[in-house]
C-alpha positions in Angstrom: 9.2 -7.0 4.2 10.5 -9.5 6.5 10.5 -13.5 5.0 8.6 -14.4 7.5 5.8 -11.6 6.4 5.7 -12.8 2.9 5.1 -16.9 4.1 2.4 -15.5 6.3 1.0 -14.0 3.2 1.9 -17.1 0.9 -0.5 -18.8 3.3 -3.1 -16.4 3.4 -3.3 -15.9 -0.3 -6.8 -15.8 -1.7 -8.5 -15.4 1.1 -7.2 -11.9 1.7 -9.2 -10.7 -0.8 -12.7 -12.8 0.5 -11.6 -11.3 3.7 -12.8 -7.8 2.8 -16.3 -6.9 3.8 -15.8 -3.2 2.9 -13.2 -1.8 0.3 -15.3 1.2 -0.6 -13.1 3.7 1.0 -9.7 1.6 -0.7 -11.5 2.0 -4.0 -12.4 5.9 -3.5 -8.8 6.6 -2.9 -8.1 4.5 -6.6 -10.5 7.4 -8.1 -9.3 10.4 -7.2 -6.1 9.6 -7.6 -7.3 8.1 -11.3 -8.7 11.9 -11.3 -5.1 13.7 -10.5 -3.2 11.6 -13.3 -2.5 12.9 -16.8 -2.1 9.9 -19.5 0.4 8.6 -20.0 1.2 7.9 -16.2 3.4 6.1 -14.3 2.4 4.6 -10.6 4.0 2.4 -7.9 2.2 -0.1 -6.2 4.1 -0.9 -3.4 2.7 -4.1 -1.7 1.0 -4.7 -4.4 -1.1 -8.5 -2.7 -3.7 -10.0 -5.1 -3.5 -7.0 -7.2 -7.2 -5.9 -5.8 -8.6 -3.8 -5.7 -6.2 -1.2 -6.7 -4.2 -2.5 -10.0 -6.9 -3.7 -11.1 -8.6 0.1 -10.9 -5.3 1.6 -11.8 -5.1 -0.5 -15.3 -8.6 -0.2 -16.0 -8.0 3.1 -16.1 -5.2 3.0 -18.8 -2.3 3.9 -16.0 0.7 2.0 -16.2 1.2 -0.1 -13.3 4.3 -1.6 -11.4 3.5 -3.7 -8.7 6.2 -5.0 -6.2 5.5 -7.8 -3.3 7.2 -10.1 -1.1 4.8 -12.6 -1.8 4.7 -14.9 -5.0 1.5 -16.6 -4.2 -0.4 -13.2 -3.9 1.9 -11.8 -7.5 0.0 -15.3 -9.3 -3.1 -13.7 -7.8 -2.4 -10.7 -9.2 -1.2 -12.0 -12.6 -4.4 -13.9 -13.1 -6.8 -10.6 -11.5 -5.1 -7.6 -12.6 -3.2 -8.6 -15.8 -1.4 -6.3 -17.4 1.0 -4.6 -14.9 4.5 -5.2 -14.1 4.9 -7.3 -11.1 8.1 -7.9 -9.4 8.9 -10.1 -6.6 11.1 -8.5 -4.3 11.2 -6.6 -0.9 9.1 -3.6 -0.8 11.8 -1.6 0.8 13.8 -2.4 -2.9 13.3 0.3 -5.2 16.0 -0.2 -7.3 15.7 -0.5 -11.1 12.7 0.7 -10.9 12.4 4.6 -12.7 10.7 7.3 -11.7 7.1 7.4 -11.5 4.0 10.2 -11.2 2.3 8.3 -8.0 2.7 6.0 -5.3 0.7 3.5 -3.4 1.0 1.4 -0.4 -2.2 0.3 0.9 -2.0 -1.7 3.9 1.8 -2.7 2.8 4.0 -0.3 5.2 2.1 -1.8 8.1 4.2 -4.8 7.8 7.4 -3.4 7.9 9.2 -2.2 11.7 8.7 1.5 11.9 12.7 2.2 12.0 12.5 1.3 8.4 9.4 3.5 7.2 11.0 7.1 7.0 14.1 5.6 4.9 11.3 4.1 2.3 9.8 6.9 2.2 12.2 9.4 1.2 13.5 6.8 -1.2 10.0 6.9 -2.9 10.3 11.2 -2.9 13.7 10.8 -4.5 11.8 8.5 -7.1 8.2 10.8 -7.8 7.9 13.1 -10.6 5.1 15.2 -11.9 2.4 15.5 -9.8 4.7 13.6 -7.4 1.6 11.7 -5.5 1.7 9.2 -2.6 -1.4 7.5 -0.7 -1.2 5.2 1.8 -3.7 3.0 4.4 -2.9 2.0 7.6 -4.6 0.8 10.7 -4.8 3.5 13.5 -3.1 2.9 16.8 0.1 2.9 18.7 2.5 0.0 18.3 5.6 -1.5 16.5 5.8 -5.1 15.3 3.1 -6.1 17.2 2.1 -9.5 16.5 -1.5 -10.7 15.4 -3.4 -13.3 13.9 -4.4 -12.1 10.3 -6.7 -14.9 8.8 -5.9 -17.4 11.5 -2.1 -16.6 10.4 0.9 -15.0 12.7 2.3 -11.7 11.6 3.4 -8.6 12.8 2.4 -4.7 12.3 3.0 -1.7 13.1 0.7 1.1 13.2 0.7 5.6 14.0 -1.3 7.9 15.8 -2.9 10.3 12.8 -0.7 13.4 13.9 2.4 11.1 14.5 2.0 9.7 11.0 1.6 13.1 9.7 5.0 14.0 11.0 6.9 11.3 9.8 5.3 12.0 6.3 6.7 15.5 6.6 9.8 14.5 7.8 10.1 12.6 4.7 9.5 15.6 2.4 5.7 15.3 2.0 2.8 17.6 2.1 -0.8 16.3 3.8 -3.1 16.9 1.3 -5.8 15.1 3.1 -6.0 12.5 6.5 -9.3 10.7 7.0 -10.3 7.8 9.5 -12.5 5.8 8.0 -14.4 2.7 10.2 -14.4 -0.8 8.2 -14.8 -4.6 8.8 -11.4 -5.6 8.1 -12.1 -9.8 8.5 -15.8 -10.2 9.1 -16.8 -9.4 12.6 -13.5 -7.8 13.3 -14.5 -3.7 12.8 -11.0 -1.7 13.1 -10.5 2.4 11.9 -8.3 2.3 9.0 -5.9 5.9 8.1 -6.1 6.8 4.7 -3.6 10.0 4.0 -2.8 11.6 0.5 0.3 13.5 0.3 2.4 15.5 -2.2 6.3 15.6 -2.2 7.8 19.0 -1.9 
């Protein structure tokens, strides 16, 4: 993640999470992948934030949890709301040091980097998964590469896929689909935007 991507979100902090009219569909993914783990088990948070929803429902849940940001004002936010995992601040591209693990997550993470450096990450995560080797991601459907926006009253830049485009990078990566939905949620209130969530395997 850029430097300039991780002051944006050193100025948003907290009020990411108030931000979030809807996080039901975030949360469902949390479950079944809850559901797919045997204990003990290992999982990746990759852009971890505030450490909400998902940590928080990983560690509840008696999962072991590394969580890796850019940010240190959203890592204190997810010290104090999801305590209990490892949280490391560094680049989320940096996988270095970190083991092997049973799952991944990047929720609304990879959406901040530039889309040359998304099919590198993500055959560094396949090299890195083991056991059920599972990955879920969210990002925001449509059509552009560090586009910039207004998150929050705050400058940043995102990218975003076309469902069957993001499909193929996945599988270009080494990844089987095991399920793509588009799911319709208030991402700031009043702003409505359709949100990709996609569980793969590695293969």
């Amino acid at each position: 993640m850029a430097s300039e991507q991780s002051a944006a979100f050193d100025q948003i902090g907290r009020r990411y999470d108030e931000s979030f009219v809807e996080r039901d569909a975030q949360l469902a993914e949390g479950a079944w992948l809850i559901d797919q783990l045997d204990r003990p088990a290992r999982v990746l948070d990759l852009g971890c934030g505030s450490g909400l929803p998902t940590a928080k429902q990983l560690l509840d849940a008696g999962v072991e949890v590394v969580g890796t940001d850019e940010s240190a004002v959203m890592l204190d936010l997810a010290q104090q709301q999801a305590p209990g995992a490892t949280y490391l601040h560094r680049d989320l591209r940096d996988l270095s040091d970190l083991g092997e693990f049973d799952a991944a997550v990047a929720f609304f993470s990879l959406i901040m980097l530039p889309k040359a450096d998304i099919p590198p990450l993500l055959r560094a995560l396949h090299a890195r998964l083991r056991g059920p080797k599972l990955l879920q991601i969210a990002m925001v459907l449509g059509d552009f590469d560090q586009f910039q926006i207004s998150f929050l009253g705050v400058p940043t830049q995102v990218c975003a896929y076309p469902p069957d485009e993001l499909r193929q990078v996945l599988a270009d990566a080494g990844f089987e689909i095991v399920e793509l939905r588009e799911v319709a949620a208030e991402a700031e209130p009043n702003r409505l935007e359709v949100q990709i969530y996609l569980r793969a395997r590695a293969v």
